[in-house]
N, C-alpha and C positions, 0 to 999 in steps of 0.2 A: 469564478463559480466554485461553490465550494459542492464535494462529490464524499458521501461515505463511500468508502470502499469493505469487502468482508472478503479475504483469502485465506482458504486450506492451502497446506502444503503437503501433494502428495508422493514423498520420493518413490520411487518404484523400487521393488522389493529386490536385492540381489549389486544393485547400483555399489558402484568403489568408494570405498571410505574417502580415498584422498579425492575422489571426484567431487565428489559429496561436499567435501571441504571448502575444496577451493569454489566452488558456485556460492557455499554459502559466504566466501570469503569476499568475492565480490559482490553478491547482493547487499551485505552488510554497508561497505565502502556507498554505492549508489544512493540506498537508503536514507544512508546521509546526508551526503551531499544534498541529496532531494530535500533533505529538514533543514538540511544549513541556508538552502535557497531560499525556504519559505513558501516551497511546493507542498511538500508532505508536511504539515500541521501539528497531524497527530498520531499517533503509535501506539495501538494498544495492545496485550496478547492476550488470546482468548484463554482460561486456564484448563488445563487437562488435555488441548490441542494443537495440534501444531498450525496454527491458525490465527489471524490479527486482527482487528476492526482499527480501520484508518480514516482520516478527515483530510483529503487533499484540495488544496486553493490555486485552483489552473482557472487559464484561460476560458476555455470551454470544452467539451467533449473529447476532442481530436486531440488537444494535448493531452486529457489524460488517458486516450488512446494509448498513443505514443510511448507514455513513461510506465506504464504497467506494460504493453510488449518488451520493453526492454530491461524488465527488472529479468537477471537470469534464472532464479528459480520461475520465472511465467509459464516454461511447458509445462511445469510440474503444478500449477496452483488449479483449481477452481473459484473464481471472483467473480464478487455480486455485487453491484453498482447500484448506487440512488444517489440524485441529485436533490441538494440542500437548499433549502433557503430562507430568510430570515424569519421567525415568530413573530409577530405583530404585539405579543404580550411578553416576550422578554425585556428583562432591564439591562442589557448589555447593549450601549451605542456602539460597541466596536465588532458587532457579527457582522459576518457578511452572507 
C-alpha cells in the first residue's frame, strides 16, 4: 500500500544542541535504511520548513504504524497520513 505521509518537525525551544544532534543523527541513518529497503519511496522537503512530504510502500497500515513511531524525531513531528492508490488514467504500469 502506498501511504503519503506530511511531517513538521517541532524541536522544542531550549533542547541541547548535541541532543539535537545526535536524534537527528539517527533519524538520518533509519531514513535510510527505510529507502534502501524500498519502504520510504520518496523524500521530499517542504521549502522554508522544517517539514517533508513522503510516499511510503508498506504492507498496510500497522507497518506504517510502526516505522513512523520509531523514526526518533516522532515525539517531536506532527504527521498527516493519506492512503494512495492507483489513477485509472495514469500511463505508468508500474504504480501501485
Amino acid at each position: 500500500m502506498l501511504f503519503k505521509v506530511d511531517m513538521t518537525v517541532n524541536i522544542p525551544y531550549g533542547m541541547l544542541a548535541n541532543e539535537i544532534d545526535e536524534i537527528k543523527s539517527r533519524e538520518k541513518a533509519y531514513s535510510q535504511q527505510l529507502q534502501r529497503d524500498g519502504k520510504w519511496r520518496h523524500l521530499w522537503r517542504v521549502a522554508g520548513l522544517y517539514a517533508n512530504v513522503s510516499i511510503f510502500d508498506v504492507n498496510d497500515a500497522e507497518e506504517l504504524h510502526q516505522i513512523l513511531m520509531a523514526l526518533p524525531l516522532y515525539p517531536f513531528m506532527d504527521i498527516r497520513i493519506e492512503a494512495l492508490c492507483r489513477h485509472p488514467s495514469s500511463i505508468h504500469s508500474n504504480d501501485q
